[in-house]
C-alpha positions in Angstrom: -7.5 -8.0 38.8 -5.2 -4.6 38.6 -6.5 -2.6 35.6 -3.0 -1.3 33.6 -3.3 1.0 31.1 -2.3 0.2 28.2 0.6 2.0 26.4 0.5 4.7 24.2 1.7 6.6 20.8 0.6 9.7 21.2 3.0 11.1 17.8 2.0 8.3 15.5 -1.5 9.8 14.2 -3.9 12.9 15.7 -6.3 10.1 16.7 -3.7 8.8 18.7 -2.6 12.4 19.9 -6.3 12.7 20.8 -6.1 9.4 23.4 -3.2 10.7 25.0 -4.4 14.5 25.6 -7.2 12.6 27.0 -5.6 10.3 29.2 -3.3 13.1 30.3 -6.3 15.3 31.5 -8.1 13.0 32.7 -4.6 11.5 34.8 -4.6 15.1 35.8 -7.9 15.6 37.6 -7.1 12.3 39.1 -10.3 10.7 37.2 -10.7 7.3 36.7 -12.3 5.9 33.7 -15.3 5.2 35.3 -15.8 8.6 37.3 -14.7 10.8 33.1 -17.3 8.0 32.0 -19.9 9.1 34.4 -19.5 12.9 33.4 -19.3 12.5 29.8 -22.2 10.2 29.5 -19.7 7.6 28.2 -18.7 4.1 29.3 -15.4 3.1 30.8 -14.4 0.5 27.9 -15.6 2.9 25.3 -13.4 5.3 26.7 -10.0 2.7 27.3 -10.5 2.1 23.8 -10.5 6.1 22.6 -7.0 6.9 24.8 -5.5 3.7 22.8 -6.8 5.1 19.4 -8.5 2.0 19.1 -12.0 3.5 18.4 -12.7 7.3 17.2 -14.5 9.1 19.6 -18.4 9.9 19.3 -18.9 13.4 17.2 -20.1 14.3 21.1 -17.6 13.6 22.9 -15.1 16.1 22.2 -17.3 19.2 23.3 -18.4 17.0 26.7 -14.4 16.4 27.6 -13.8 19.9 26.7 -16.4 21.0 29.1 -15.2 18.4 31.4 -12.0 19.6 31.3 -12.1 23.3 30.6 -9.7 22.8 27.7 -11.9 25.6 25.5 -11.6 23.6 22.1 -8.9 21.4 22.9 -10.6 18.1 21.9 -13.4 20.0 19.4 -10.5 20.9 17.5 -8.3 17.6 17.3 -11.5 15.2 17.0 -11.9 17.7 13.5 -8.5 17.0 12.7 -8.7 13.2 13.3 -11.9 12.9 10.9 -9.8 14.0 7.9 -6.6 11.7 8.6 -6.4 7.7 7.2 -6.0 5.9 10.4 -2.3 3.9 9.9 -3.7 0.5 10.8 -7.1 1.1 9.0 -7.0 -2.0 7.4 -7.1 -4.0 10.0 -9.0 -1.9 11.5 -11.9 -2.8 9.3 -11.3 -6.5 9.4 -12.1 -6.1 13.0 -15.2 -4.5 12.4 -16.0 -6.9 9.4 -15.3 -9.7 12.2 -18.1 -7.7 15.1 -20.7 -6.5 12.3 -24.4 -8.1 12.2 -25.4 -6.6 9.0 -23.2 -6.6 6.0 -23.1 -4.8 2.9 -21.9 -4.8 -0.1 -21.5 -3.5 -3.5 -18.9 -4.2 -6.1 -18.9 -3.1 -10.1 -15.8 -5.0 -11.8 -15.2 -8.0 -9.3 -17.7 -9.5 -6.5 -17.0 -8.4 -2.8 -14.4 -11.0 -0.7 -17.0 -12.6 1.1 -18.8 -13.6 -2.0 -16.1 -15.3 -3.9 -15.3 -18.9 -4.3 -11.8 -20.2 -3.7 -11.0 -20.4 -7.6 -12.1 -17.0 -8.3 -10.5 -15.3 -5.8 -6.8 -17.2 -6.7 -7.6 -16.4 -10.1 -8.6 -12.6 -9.1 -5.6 -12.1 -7.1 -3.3 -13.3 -10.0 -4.5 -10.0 -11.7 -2.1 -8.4 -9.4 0.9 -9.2 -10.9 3.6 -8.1 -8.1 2.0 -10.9 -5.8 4.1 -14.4 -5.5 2.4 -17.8 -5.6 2.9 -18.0 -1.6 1.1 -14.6 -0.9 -2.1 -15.5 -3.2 -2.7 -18.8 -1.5 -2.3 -17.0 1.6 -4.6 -14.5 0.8 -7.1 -16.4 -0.4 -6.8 -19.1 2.3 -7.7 -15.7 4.2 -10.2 -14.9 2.3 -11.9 -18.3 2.8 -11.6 -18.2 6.4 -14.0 -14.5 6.6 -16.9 -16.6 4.9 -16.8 -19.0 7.8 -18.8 -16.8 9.8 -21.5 -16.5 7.4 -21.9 -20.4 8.0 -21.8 -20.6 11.8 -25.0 -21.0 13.9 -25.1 -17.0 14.4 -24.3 -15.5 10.8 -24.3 -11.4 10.2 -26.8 -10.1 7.8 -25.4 -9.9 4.3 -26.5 -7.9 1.6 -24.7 -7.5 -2.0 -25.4 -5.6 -4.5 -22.8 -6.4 -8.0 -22.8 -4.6 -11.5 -23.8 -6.4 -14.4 -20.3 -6.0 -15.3 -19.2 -8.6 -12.8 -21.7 -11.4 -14.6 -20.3 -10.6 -18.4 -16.6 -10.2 -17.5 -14.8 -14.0 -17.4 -12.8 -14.7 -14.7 -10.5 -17.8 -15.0 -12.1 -20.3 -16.8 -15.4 -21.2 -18.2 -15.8 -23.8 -15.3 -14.7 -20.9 -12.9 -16.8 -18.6 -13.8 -19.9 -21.1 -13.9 -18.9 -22.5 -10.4 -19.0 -18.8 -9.2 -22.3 -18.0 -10.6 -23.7 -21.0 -9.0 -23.1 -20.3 -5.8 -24.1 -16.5 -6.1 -27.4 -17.7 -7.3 -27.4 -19.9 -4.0 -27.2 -16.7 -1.8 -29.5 -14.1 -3.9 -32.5 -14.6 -1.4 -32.1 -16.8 1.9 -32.8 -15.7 5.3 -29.2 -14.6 5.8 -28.1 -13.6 2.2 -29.4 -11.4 -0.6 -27.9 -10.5 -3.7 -29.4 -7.5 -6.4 -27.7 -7.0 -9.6 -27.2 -3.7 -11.2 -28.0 -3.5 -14.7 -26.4 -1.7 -17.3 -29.8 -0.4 -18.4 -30.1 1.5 -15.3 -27.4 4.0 -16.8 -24.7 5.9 -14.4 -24.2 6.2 -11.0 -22.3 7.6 -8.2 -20.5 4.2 -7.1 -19.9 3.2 -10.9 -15.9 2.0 -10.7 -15.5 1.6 -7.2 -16.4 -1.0 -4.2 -18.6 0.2 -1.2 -19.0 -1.9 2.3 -21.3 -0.7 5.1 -20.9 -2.5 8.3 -23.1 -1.9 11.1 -22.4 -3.4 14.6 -24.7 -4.6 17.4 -24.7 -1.2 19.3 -26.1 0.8 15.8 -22.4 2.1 14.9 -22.0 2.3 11.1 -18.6 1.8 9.5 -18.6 2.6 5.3 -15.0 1.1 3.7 -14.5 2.5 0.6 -11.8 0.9 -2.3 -10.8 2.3 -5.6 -8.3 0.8 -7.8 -4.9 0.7 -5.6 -6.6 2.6 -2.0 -9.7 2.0 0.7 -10.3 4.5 2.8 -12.5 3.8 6.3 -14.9 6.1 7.7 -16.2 6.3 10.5 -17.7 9.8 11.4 -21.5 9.5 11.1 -21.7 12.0 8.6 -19.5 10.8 6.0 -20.7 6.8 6.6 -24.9 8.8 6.2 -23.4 10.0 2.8 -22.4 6.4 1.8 -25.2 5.2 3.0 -27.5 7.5 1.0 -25.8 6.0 -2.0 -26.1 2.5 -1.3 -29.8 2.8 -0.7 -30.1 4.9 -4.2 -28.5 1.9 -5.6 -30.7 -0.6 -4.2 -33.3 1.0 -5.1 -32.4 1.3 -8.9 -31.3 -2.3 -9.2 -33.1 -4.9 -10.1 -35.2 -7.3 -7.6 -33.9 -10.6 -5.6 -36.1 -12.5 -8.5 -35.2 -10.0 -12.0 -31.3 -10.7 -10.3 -32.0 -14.7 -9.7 -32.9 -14.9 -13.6 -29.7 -12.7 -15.0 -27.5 -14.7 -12.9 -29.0 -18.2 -14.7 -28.6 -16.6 -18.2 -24.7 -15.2 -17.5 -24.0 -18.9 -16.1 -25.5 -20.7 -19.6 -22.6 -18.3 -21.1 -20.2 -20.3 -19.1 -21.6 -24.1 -19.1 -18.4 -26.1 -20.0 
């Protein structure tokens, strides 16, 4: 089969402008993917994916194409650029990654993560958002259902969550809601594929208080770190930023309390909600 490159946008972001500068070069020294591959220590699918913008390049690549190419700091100077910019289809850039990763996780502090929620609490969650129609919350949460399905096929990712107390006290819905939510969290807080830690208030402040943090890492060791506050997410996806997220989540874990301590809060905040 004829490989055809695939077409591209080099104006719509720097990472984009990055693929393109590539692919021009490497059109230039009449390379194909395999032989710039071969050079830069690289792999010919990792590096289709980089001219699309489909994947940022590794921190060291842009010195090795630069050498490659004799471009001085061509690529050195646009990957720098590229870190700093929010990648226009990031979203769905995660959802991809969300979809690939083998360990999951997770913290959240006013609401629990996506792939945590049951089908009541999430409709009942997205109602919070008051510019959303009927049609697009059952849409979303039919969505929303359809990501847990992986964590029940034959070959689930590793998940680990770690909530604030604030997401036990806080009602969501109904008593009945709530109560039915609590249950099945307490079904997940420590099985071969699932645990769950709570954060309690007693532990005081800390540097994730407000906000919701996901770490993905996939089967080749790449980290992703997704980052939401109240109306934005932001993906990294240089190793340094996702080692400083990282550093945080483990500081978290480590302050909250055990699977067991987090088994018996979750029982007491669901006697609060027995209908």
């Amino acid at each position: 089969m004829t490989f055809r490159p695939q077409p591209l946008s080099p104006f719509a972001s720097t990472r984009h402008y990055f693929g393109s500068e590539l692919r021009r070069h490497r059109e230039r020294a009449r390379l194909s993917l395999v032989q710039l591959a071969d050079i830069v220590n690289s792999s010919k699918s990792t590096l289709a994916r980089i001219e699309t913008a489909e994947l940022m390049p590794p921190p060291d690549m842009p010195s090795c194409l630069d050498i490659a190419f004799g471009t001085d700091e061509l690529f050195t100077g646009l990957y720098e650029l590229a870190k700093l910019e929010v990648h226009p289809d990031q979203y769905k850039r995660y959802m991809n990654f969300e979809a690939r990763a083998e360990v999951i996780e997770q913290y959240g502090a006013q609401a629990l993560p996506g792939l945590l929620q049951t089908e009541e609490y999430a409709r009942t969650f997205l109602r919070c958002q008051e510019d959303l129609s009927e049609e697009v919350i059952e849409q979303r949460v039919t969505a929303r259902m359809a990501r847990q399905d992986r964590q029940r096929s034959a070959n689930p990712p590793f998940r680990w969550a770690i909530i604030d107390e604030a997401v036990l006290r806080r009602q969501m819905g109904s008593r009945a809601c709530m109560h039915q939510q609590l249950a099945s969290l307490l079904e997940q807080v420590d099985t071969p594929d699932s645990k769950v830690q709570v954060m309690p208030f007693s532990a005081g402040l800390h540097s994730l208080l407000g906000g919701a943090l996901t770490l993905l890492t996939l089967s080749d060791g790449t980290s992703v770190a997704y980052e939401e506050s109240i109306e934005a997410g932001h993906l990294y996806e240089d190793p340094d930023a996702v080692k400083k997220w990282r550093r945080q989540y483990d500081v978290l874990r480590a302050n909250s309390h055990s699977l067991a301590e987090s088994a018996a809060m979750i029982r007491t905040a669901m006697e609060d909600y027995r209908p």
